[in-house]
VEXDREN-2710 file (C-alpha; in Angstrom, 1 decimal):
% VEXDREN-2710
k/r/px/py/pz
1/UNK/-37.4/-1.3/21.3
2/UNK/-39.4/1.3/22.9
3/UNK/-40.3/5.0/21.8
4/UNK/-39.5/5.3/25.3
5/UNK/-36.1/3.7/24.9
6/UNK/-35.2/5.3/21.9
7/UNK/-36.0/8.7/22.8
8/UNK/-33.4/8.0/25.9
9/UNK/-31.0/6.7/23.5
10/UNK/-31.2/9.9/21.2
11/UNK/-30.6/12.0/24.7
12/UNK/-28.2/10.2/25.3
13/UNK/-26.3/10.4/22.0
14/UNK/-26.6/14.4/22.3
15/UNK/-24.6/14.2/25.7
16/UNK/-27.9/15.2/27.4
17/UNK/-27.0/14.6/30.9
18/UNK/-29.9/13.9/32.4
19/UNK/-30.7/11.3/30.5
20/UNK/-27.5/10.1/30.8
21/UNK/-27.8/9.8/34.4
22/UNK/-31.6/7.6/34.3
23/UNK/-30.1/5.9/31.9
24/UNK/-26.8/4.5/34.7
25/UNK/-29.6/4.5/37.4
26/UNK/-31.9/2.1/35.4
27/UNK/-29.0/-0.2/34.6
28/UNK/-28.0/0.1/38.8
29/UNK/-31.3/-0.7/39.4
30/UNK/-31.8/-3.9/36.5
31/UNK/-34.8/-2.0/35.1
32/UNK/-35.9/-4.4/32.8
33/UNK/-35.7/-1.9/29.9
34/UNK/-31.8/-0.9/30.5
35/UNK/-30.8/-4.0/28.4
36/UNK/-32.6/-2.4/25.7
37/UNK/-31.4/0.4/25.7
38/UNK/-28.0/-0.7/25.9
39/UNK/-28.2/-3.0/22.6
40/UNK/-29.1/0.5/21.0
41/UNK/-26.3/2.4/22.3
42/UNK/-23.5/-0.1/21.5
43/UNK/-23.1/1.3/18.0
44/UNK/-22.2/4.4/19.6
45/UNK/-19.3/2.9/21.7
46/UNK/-15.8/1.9/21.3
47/UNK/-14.4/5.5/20.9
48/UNK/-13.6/6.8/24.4
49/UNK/-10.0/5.9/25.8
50/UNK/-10.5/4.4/29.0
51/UNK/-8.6/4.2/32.0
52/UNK/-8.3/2.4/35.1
53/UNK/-7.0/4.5/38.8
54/UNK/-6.4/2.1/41.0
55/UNK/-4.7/1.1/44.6
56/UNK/-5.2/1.0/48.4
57/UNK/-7.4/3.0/50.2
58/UNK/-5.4/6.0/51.2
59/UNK/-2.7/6.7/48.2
60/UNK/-4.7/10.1/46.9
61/UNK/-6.7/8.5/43.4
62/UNK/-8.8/10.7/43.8
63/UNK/-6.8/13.6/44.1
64/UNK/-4.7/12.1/41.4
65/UNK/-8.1/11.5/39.3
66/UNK/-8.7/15.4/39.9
67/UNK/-6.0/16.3/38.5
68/UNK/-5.7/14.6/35.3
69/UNK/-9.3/15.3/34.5
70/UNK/-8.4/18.8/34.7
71/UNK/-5.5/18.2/32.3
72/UNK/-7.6/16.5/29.9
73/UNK/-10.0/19.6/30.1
74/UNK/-7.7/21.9/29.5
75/UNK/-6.8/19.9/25.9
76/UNK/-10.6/20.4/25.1
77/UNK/-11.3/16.5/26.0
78/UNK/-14.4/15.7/27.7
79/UNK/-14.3/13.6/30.5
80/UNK/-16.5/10.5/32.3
81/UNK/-15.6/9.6/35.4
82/UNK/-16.8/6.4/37.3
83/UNK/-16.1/5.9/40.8
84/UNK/-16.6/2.9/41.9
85/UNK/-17.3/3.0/45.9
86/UNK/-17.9/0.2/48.8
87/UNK/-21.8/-1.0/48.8
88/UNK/-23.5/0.2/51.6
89/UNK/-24.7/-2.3/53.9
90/UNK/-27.9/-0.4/54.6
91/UNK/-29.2/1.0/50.7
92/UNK/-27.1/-1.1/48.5
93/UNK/-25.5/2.1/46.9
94/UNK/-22.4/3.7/47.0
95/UNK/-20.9/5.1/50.6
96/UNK/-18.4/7.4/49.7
97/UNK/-19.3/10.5/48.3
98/UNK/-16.9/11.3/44.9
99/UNK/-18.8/14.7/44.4
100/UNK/-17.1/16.1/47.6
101/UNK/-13.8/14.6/47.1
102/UNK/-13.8/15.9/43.1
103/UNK/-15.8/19.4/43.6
104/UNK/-13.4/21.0/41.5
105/UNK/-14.1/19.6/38.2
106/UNK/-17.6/18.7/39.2
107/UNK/-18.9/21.8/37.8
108/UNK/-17.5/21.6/34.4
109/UNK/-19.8/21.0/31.7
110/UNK/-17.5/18.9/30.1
111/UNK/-17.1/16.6/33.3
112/UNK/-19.6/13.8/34.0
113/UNK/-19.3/12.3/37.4
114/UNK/-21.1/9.2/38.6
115/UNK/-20.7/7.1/41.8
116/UNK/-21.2/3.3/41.6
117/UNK/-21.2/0.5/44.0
118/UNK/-19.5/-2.5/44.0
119/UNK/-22.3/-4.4/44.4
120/UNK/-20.3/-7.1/46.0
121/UNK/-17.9/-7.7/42.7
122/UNK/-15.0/-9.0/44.9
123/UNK/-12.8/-7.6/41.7
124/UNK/-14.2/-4.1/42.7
125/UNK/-15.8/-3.4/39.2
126/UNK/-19.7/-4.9/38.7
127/UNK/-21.2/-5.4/35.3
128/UNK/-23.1/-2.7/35.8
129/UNK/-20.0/-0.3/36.2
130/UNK/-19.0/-1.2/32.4
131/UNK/-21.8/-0.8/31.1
132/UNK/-22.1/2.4/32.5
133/UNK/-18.9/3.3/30.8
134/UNK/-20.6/2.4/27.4
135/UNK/-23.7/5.0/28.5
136/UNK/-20.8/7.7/28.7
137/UNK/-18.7/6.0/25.9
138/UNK/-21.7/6.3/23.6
139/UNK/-22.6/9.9/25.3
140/UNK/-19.3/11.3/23.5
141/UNK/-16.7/10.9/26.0
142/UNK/-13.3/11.3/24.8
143/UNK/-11.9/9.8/28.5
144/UNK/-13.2/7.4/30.9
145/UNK/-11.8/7.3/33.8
146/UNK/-12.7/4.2/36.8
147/UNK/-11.2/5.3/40.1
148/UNK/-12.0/2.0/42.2
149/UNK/-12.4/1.4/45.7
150/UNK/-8.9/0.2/46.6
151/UNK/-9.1/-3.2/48.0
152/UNK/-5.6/-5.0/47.1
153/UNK/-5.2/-7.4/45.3
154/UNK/-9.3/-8.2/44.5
155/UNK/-8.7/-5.0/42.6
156/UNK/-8.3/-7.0/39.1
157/UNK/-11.4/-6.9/37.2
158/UNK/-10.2/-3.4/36.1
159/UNK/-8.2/-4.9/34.1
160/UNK/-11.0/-5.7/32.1
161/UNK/-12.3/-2.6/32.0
162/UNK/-9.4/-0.1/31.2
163/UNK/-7.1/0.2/28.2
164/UNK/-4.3/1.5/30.4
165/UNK/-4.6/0.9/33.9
166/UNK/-2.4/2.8/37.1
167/UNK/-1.8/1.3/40.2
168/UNK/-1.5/4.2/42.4
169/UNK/0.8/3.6/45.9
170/UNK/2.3/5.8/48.4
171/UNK/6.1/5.5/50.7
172/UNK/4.3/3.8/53.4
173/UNK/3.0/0.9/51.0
174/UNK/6.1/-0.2/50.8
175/UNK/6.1/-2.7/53.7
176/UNK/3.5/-4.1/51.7
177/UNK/4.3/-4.1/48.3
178/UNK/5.2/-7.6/48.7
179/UNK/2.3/-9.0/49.5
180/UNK/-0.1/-7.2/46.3
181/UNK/2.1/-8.6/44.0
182/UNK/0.5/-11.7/43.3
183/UNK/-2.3/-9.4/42.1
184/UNK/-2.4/-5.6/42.1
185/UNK/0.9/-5.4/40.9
186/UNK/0.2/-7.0/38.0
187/UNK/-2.3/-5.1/36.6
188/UNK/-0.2/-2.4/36.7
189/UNK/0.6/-0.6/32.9
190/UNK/2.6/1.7/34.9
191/UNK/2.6/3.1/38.5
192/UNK/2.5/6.3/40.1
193/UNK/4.2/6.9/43.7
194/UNK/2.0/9.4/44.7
195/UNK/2.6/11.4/48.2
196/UNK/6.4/10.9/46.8
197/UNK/7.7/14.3/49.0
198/UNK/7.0/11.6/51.8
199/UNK/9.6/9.5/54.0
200/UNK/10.5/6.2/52.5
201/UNK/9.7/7.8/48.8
202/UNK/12.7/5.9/47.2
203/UNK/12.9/2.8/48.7
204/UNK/8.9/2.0/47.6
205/UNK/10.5/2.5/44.0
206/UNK/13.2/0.1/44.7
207/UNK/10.9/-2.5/45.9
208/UNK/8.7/-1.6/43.1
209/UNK/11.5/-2.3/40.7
210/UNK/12.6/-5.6/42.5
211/UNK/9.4/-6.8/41.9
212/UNK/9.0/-6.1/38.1
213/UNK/12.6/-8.0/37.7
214/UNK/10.5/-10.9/38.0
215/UNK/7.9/-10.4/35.6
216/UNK/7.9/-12.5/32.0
217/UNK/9.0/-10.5/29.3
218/UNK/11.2/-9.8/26.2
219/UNK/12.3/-6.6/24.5
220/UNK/9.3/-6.2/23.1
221/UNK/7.0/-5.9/25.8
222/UNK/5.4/-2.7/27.2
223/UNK/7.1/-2.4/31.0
224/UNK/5.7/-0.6/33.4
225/UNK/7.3/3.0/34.9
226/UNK/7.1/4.3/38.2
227/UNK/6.5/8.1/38.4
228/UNK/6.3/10.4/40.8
229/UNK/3.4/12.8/42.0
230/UNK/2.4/14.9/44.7
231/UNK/-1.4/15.0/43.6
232/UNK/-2.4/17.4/46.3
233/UNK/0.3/20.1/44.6
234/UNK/-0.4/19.3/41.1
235/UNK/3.2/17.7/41.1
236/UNK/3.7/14.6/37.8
237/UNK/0.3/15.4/36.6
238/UNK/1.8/15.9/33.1
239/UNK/4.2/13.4/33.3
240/UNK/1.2/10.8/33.8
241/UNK/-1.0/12.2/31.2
242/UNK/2.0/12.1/29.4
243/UNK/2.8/8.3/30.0
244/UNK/-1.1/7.2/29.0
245/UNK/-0.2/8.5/25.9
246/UNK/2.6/6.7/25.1
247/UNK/0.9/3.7/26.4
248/UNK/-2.4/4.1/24.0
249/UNK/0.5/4.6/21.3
250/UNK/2.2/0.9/22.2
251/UNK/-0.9/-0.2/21.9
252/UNK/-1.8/1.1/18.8
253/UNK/1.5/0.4/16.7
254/UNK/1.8/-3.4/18.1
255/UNK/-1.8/-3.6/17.3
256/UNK/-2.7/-5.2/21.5
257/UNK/-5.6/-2.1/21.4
258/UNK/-8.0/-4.5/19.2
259/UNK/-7.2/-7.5/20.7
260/UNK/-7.3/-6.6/23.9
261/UNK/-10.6/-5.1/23.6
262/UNK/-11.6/-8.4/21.9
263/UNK/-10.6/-10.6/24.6
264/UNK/-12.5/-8.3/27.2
265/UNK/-15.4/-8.4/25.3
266/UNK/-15.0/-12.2/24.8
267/UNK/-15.0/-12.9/28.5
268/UNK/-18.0/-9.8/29.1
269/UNK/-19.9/-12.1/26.8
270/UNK/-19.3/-15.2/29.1
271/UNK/-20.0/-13.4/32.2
272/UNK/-23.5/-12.1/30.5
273/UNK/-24.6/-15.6/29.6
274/UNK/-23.3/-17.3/32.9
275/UNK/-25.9/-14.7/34.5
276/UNK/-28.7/-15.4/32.1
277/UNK/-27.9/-18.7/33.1
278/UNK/-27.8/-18.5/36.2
279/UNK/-31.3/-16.5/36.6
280/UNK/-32.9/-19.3/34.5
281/UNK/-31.7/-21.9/36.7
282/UNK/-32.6/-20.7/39.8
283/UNK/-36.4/-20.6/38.6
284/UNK/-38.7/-20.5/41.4
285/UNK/-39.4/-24.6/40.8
286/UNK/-35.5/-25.5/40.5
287/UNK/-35.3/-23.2/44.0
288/UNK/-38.6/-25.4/45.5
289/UNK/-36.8/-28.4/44.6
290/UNK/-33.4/-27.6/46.5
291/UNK/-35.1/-26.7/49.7
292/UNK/-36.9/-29.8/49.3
293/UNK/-33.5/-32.0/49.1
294/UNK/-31.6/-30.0/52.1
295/UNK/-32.5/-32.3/54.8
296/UNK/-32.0/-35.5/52.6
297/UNK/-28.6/-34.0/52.6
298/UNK/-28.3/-33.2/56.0
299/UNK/-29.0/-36.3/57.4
300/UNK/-27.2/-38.2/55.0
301/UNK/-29.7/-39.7/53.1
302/UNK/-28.2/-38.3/49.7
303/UNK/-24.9/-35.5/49.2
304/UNK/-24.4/-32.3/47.9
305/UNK/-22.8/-33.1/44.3
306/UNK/-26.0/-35.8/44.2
307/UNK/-28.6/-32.7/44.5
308/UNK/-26.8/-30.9/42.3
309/UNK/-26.6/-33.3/39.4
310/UNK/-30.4/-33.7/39.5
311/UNK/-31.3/-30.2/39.6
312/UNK/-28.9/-29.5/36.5
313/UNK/-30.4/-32.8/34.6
314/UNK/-34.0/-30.8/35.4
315/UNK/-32.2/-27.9/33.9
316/UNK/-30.8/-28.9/30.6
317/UNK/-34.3/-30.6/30.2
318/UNK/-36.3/-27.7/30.0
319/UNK/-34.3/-25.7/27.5
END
């Protein structure tokens, strides 16, 4: 490593927040020296409780997310908080401004606020978001909190993310319910009805409930709770905060907190090496060679699966 790097990492380590901020825009950017300073900062990680905010565009999360940083706060816990925000088609960063909508806690010193993009990531969380959590992780966070961008059921990578995860939803989602549950909906460690002084506040619930008749379980399962919370009004902010709790707690006496972080890891791993992979395969030559074979397969001469096989033989050659 560096002196460079590790002088970032020791910044870092000392919640210096400047440094905590190059150090997110140099992994947003893939500066070739962010993977560096990421191996360093790993030992620093795995403390922070984090947690997923999640749902369609629309139901308040970041309202909600407002307010239970603010709770936190007020316990003394220091709080990171990722949004993660539609990539612009014209910069590649992220659209939505989450310093305007979260002004309120945005000026506490124990508050670190960051927007991200998706970059893409059709589950709404990049690589780069997570690691971005370790930055604050190993920073001394106590919470971590990823508000996403709200896209349905594509929503699911947060899953890998978050050790307890909320699916936020309002009355008027309740014509729709239906249709996220193949994937939002089940995700979901417990859900918040948020907006809930609104019209058609109890029969979301009930479809709510309907659907989590269906899901597998026995007794000992963890099943998901619907609450109720008027974000705007600071209405069931204490009652969430409250239900994160007793979900870390599951977690912790049925031992799932380990394992679970084991099995995201596990499939982070994968998802590393497919891109180192990837980047090696797709070496200027490899790339030469596929333009090169394009009209053999247009016209014919040779298919797709053909091209493909060659260029991986050439591939598994050269390592």
């Amino acid at each position: 490593m560096t002196i460079i790097s590790n002088n970032i990492t020791e910044k870092v380590f000392n919640n210096d927040k400047k440094s905590i901020s190059r150090t997110i825009s140099k992994i947003e950017t893939g500066n070739s020296n962010s993977i560096e300073i990421l191996k360093e900062l790993h030992k620093n990680t795995g403390r922070a409780y984090r947690i997923g905010i999640t749902g369609p565009p629309g139901a308040g999360k970041s309202t909600l997310t407002n307010q239970i940083t603010k709770f936190y706060r007020q316990q003394n816990k220091t709080v990171g908080i990722i949004a993660v925000d539609p990539t612009s088609p014209f910069t590649g960063g992220a659209l939505l401004g989450d310093r305007v909508r979260m002004s309120e806690v945005g000026c506490d010193d124990g508050v670190f606020i960051r927007s991200m993009a998706t970059r893409g990531s059709l589950g709404g969380l990049s690589r780069k978001t997570i690691d971005a959590a370790d930055v604050l992780d190993a920073a001394g966070y106590d919470i971590i909190i990823f508000e996403t961008v709200g896209v349905g059921q594509s929503e699911l990578d947060i899953a890998k993310a978050a050790d307890t995860t909320i699916v936020v939803l309002i009355p008027e989602s309740g014509d729709s319910i239906q249709a996220m549950k193949a994937g939002l909906m089940e995700i979901a460690d417990f859900f918040v009805l948020n907006k809930s002084d609104r019209p058609g506040a109890d029969s979301a619930i009930t479809a709510i409930r309907t659907i989590l008749m269906f899901r597998n379980h026995d007794e000992n399962d963890w099943t998901p709770t619907i609450l109720k919370s008027i974000a705007s009004e600071n209405v069931g902010t204490k009652e969430i905060a409250d239900e994160i709790e007793l979900h870390k707690s599951y977690l912790l006496k049925n031992c799932i907190f380990q394992k679970n972080r084991q099995k995201n890891y596990k499939v982070r791993i994968k998802e590393i090496v497919e891109e180192l992979i990837k980047d090696e395969l797709w070496k200027d030559h490899r790339n030469k060679s596929l333009e090169e074979s394009i009209v053999k397969v247009t016209t014919g001469e040779t298919s797709p699966y053909q091209v493909a096989e060659k260029l991986f033989r050439e591939f598994k050659s050269s390592v």
